[in-house]
N, C-alpha and C positions, 0 to 999 in steps of 0.2 A: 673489227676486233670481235672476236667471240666473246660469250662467259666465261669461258676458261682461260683467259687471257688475262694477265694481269701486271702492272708495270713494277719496280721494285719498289718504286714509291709514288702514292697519290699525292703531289705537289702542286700548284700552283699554275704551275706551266704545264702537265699534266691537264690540271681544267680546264685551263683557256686552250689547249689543246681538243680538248673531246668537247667543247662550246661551240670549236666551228666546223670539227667536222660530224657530229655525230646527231646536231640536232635539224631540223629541216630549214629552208631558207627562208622561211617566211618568220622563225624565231631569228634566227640571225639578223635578219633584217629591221628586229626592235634595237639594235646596235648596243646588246650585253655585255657588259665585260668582268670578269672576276677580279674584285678588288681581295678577297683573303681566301684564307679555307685554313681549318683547322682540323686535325685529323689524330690528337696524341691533346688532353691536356697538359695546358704550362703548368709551371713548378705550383704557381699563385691559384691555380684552381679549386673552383669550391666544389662542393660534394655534387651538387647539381650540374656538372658540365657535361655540354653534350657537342658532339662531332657539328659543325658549320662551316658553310661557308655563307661568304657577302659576297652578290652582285649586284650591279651597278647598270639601270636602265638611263640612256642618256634622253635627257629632255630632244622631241623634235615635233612639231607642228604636225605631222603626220601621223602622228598617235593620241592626238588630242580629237574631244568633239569639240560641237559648238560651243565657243564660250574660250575657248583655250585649255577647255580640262582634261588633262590625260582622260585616256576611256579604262573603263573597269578592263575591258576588253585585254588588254595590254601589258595593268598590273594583274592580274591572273594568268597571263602566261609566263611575265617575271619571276610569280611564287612557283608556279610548277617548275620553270625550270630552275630555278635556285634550289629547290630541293632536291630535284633532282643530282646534282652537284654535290650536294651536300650529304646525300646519302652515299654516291661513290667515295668521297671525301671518306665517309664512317667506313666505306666497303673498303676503302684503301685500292681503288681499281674497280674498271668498267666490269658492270652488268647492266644487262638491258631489263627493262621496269618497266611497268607500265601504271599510267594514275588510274585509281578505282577512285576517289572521293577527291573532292577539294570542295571546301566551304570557308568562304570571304565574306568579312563582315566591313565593309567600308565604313571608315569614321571621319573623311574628312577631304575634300576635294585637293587634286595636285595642280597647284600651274603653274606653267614656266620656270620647272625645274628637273632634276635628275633624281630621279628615285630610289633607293637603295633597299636590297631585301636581305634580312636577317635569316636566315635557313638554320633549324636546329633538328638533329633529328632527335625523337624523339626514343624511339626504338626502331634497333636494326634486326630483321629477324629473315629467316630464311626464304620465308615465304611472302610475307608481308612489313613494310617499314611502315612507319610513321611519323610526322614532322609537322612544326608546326613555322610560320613565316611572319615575321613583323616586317612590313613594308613602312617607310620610311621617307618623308621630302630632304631630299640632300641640302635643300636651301635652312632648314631651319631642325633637320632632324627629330620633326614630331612625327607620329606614327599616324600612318594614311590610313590603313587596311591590317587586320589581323585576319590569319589563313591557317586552317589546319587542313592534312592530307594524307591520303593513303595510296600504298605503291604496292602493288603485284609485281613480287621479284620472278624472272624470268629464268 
């Protein structure tokens, strides 16, 4: 799919679409899935809403270090590609981006669970986006890792 390319609407099925064909196998191979994406605030919206989506890394033994703890390694490419998502989600359709920045501040170890990233963008801008990602233990929904990022639109 080109830049110029664009669907009538950025849905749902739409990302879990461009999830498994557009990102490399070795992402796919964290076993990602888009659990939302929001693209248009709801009625109930506050002033602060911004374009997201949620994905959803599933817990597996293969992405943990020693100890059972997922590896940073793993939630960082979680955050990048949930924003990534999340900025087509704001683009409403595929552009190709590229990350210039990511900085993760880990607050708390994950084990034996599924991870969930909160993707917001921040600003959508021609040349450059910005977003920020609360990473999240599906087991008990406290926040693991904060990430902010920067994307070179293509």
């Amino acid at each position: 799919m080109t830049s110029d390319q664009t669907v009538a609407e950025f849905d749902i099925a739409e990302a879990r679409r461009v999830l498994g064909d557009v990102f490399a196998p070795w992402v796919q191979d964290l076993g990602l899935t888009v659990d939302s994406i929001e693209t248009s605030p709801p009625a109930s919206a506050s002033a602060d809403w911004q374009p997201r989506a949620v994905l959803r890394m599933a817990f597996s033994n293969r992405l943990c270090r020693d100890g059972g703890i997922v590896c940073g390694q793993a939630l960082m490419a979680l955050a990048d590609t949930s924003m990534v998502i999340a900025i087509l989600a704001a683009n409403r359709g595929y552009r190709p981006m590229t990350t210039v920045d990511q900085t993760t501040h880990f607050l708390k170890a994950v084990k034996s669970s599924d991870v969930l990233a909160d993707a917001r963008v921040v600003r959508l801008g021609r040349t450059m986006s910005f977003g920020r990602v609360t990473l999240l233990s599906a087991a008990d929904y406290k926040p693991v890792a904060m990430v902010s990022s920067a994307f070179a639109m293509l």
